[in-house]
N, C-alpha and C positions, 0 to 999 in steps of 0.2 A: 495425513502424510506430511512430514516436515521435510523440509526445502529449505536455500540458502538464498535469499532476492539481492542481486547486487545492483547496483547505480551504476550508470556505466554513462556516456557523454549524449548518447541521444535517447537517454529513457530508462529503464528497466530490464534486466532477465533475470529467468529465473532457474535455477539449478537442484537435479537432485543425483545424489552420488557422482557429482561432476558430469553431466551431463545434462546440457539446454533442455527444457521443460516449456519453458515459457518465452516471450517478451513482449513489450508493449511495442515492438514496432511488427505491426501485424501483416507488411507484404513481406516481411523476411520467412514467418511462422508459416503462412501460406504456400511461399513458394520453398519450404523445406518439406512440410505437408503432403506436395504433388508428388516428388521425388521423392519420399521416402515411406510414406502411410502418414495416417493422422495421429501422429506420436506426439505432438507440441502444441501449445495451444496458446492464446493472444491475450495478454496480459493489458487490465485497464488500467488506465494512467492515473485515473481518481484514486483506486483502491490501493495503488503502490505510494502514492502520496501522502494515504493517511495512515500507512506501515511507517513513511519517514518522519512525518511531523510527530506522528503520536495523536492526532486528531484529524476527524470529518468533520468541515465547516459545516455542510448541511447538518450532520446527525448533532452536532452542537448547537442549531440554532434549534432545529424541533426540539431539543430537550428544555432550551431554556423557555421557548414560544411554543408547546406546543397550543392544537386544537381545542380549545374544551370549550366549558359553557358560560368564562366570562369573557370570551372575545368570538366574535363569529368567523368566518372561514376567511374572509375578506383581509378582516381585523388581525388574525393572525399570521396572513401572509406578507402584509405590510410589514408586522412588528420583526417576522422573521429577516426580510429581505432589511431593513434596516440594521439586523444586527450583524449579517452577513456583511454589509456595506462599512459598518464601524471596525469589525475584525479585522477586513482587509487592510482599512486604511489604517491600523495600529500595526498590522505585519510590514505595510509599505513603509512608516513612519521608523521603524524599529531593524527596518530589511537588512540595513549595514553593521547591524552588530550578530555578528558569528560565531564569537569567541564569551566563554562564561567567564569568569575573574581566576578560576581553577586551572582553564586552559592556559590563561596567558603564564600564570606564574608557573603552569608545568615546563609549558617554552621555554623559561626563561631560565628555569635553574636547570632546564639539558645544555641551553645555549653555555651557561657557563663551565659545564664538563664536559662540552663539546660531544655529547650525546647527542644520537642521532633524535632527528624529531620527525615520528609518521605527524601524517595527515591527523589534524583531529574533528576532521569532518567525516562521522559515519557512514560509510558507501556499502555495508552489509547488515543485512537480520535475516534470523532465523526465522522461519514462518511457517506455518500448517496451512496446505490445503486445505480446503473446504470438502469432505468427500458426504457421498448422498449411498445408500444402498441400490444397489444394482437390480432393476428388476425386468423381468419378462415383460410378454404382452398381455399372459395371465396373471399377472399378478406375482408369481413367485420370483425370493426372490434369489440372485446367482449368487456363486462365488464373491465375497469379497466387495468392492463398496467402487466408485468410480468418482471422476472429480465436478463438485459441484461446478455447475456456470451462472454465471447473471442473464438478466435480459439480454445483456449485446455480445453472448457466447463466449465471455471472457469469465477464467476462474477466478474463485474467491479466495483471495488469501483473508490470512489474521496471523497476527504476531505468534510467536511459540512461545509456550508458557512453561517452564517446567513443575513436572508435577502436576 
């Protein structure tokens, strides 16, 4: 099911045909929930983060570290948390540059025909639900599919692809 995720000043929501679906601020979801049926659902703050960055620190660090059989369990949670710890400190090292060499010189020649200049920091993606098939208590399964959740009852997005 595709959806619109916007960035908005304290988090995430999420929208489909113009209408709240989601957010990560989850006493707002809740107390829309009571009032209204369980129409909306709690948006994790991890999952909308790596819709904006374009990456999961974790799932980047198992891919580079994962498990296998020349480091043991130990061995590879070390090598993992160390590369998590170097990441960071290269996004905090790096945090103040915002703009790619493309942005600035877009700025620059609207500033000189005094065109107007949006934001050129992304505050929207298209994204797909996560949907699972609908099923009974027997097994069979209903109409139509319903939206995946994680462990902490929050759905799954992923980018929308076309095609």
């Amino acid at each position: 099911m595709k959806a619109k995720l916007i960035k908005i000043k304290d988090g995430y929501e999420l929208f489909t045909q113009g209408f709240l679906k989601g957010s990560t601020n989850h006493n707002l979801i809740d107390s829309l929930n009571v009032e209204e049926g369980n129409t909306r659902y709690k948006l994790s703050l991890k999952n909308c983060q790596a819709i904006e960055r374009g990456w999961d620190l974790d799932e980047l660090a198992k891919i580079e570290y994962p498990i296998c059989e020349v480091w043991n369990d130990e061995e590879a949670l070390i090598r993992e948390l160390a590369f998590k710890k170097g990441f960071q400190k290269a996004l905090e090292l790096m945090g103040d540059k915002k703009f790619s060499e493309e942005d600035l010189m877009e700025a620059y020649s609207r500033g000189q025909t005094n065109s107007p200049i949006q934001s050129l920091q992304q505050t929207e993606w298209d994204v797909e639900i996560e949907t699972v098939p609908a099923l009974s208590n027997n097994g069979n399964v209903y109409y139509g599919d319903i939206p995946k959740l994680d462990a902490d009852g929050c759905l799954i997005l992923k980018k929308y692809k076309n095609g």
